[in-house]
C-alpha positions in Angstrom: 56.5 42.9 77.6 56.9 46.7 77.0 59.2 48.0 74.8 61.0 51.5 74.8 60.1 53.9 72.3 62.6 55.3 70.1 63.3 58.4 71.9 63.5 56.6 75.0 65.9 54.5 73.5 68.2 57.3 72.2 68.2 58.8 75.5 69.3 55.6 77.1 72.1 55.0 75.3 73.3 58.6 75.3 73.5 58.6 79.2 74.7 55.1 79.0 77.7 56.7 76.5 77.8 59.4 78.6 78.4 57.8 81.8 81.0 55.4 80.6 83.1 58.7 78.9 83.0 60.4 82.0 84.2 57.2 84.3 86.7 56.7 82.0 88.0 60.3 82.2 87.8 59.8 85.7 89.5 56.9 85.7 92.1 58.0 83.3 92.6 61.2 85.6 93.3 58.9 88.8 95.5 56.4 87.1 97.9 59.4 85.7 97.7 61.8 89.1 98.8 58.2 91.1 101.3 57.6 88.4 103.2 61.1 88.8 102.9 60.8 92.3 104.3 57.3 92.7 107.4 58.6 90.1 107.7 61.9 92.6 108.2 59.3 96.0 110.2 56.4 94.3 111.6 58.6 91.5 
């Protein structure tokens, strides 16, 4: 078995962190522009 070395590590989990913020933003940014747009055709 072959372990990661430390800085390998650390880089994993910043992309990991990094990917999850920026889905989330995206996610966020799609749940609020479909909220505003379903209040703007339903009122």
């Amino acid at each position: 078995m072959i372990w990661p070395t430390r800085s390998e590590l650390i880089t994993y989990t910043v992309v990991a962190l990094v990917f999850c913020i920026v889905m989330t933003a995206i996610v966020t940014t799609l749940d609020y522009g479909f909220t505003q747009l379903v209040f703007a055709v339903f009122g």
